[in-house]
C-alpha positions as CSV (number, residue, x, y, z in Angstrom):
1,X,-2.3,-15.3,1.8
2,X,-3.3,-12.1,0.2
3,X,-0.2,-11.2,-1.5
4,X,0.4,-14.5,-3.2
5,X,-3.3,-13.8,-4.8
6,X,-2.2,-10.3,-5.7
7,X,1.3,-11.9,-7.7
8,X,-0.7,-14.1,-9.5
9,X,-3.3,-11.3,-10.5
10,X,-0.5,-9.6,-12.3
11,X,1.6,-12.1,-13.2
12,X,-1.7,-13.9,-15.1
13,X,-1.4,-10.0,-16.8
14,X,2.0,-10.1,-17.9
15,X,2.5,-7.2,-14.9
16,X,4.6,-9.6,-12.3
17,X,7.2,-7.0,-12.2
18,X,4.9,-4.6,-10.7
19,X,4.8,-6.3,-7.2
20,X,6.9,-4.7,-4.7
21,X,7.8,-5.8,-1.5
22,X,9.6,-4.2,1.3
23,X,11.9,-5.3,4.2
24,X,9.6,-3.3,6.8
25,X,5.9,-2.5,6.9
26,X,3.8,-0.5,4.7
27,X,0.7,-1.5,6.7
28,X,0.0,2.6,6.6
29,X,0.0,5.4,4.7
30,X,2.7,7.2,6.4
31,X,4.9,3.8,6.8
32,X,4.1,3.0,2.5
33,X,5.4,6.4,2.4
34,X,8.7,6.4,4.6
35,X,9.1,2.4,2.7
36,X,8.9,4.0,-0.5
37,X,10.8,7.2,-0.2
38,X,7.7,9.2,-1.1
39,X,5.7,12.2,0.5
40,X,2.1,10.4,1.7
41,X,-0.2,12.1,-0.8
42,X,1.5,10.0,-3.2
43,X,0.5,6.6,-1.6
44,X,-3.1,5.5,-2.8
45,X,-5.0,3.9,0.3
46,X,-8.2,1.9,-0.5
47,X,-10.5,2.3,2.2
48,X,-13.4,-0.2,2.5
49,X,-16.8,0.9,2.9
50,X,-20.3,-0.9,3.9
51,X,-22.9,0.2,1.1
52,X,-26.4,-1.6,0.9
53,X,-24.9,-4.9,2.7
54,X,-22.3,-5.4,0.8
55,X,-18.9,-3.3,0.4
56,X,-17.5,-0.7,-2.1
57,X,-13.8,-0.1,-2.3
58,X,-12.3,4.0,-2.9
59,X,-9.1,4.0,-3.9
60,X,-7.8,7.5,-3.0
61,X,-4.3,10.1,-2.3
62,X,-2.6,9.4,1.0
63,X,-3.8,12.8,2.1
64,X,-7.5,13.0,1.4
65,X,-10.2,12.2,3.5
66,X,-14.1,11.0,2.5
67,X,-16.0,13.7,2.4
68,X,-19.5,12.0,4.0
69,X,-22.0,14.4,2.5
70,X,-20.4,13.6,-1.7
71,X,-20.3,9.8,-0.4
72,X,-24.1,9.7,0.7
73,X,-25.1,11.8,-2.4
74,X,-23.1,8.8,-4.5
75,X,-23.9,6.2,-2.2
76,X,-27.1,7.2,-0.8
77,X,-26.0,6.0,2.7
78,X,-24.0,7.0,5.7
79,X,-20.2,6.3,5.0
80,X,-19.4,3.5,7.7
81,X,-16.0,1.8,7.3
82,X,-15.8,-2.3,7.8
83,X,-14.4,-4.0,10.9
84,X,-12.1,-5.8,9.6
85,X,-13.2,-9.1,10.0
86,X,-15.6,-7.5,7.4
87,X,-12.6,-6.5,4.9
88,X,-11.3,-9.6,4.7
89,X,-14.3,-11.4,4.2
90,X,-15.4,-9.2,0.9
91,X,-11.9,-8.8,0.0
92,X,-9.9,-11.2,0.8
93,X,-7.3,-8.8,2.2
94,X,-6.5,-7.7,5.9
95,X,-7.0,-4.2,7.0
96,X,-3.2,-2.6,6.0
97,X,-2.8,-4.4,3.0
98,X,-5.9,-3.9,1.4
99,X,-5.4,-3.3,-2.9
100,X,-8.3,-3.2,-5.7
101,X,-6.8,-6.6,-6.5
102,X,-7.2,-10.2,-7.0
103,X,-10.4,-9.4,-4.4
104,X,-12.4,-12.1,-3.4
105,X,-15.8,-11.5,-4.0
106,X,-16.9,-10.4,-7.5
107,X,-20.3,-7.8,-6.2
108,X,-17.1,-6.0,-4.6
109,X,-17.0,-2.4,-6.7
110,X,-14.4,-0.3,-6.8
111,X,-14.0,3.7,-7.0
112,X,-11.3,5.9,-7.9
113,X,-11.1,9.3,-6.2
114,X,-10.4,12.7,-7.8
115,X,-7.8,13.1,-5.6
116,X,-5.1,10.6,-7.6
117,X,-5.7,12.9,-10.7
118,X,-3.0,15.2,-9.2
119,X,-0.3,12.7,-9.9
120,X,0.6,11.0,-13.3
């Protein structure tokens, strides 16, 4: 299970602590948000991405949306999310709990968005 893999991730980096868990889901944006008492510009989503057959995670704000003409200028393709039988086969991760960590496969890149640089 994915969240066992993500424990061990940061426990293996002295960050076990980190890891929090909630009595009800936080399978979206808006649920993370109501889970952890925060407006939903404040949750980052990674969204999953197919990029020259293999897949390229953005880690963004709750609120922002890909903009598809800056994603094929960086990517130099059409931005088409994964099913999600694709997710969890690059990441190791179902769709709704996706993270940037303890991912499966190691050609999996990640990308942060300029969006998070309005919050600490």
């Amino acid at each position: 299970m994915s969240i066992e893999k993500v424990r061990a991730f940061f426990a293996a980096r002295g960050r076990g602590g980190d890891v929090l868990e909630f009595p009800v889901s936080s399978a979206t944006v808006e649920l993370a948000a109501q889970a952890v008492g925060v407006i939903p510009a404040r949750i980052a989503k990674t969204l999953s991405f197919a990029v020259d057959g293999g897949c390229v995670l953005i880690v963004c704000a709750g609120d922002a949306k890909i903009d598809n003409p800056k994603f094929k200028a960086q990517f130099h393709t059409k931005a088409t999310m994964l099913t999600p039988e694709q997710v969890l086969s690059f990441t190791g991760h179902a769709v709704g709990g996706v993270c940037p960590f303890a991912i499966e496969r190691a050609d999996v890149k990640t990308y942060l968005d300029v969006s998070l640089r309005r919050f600490e």
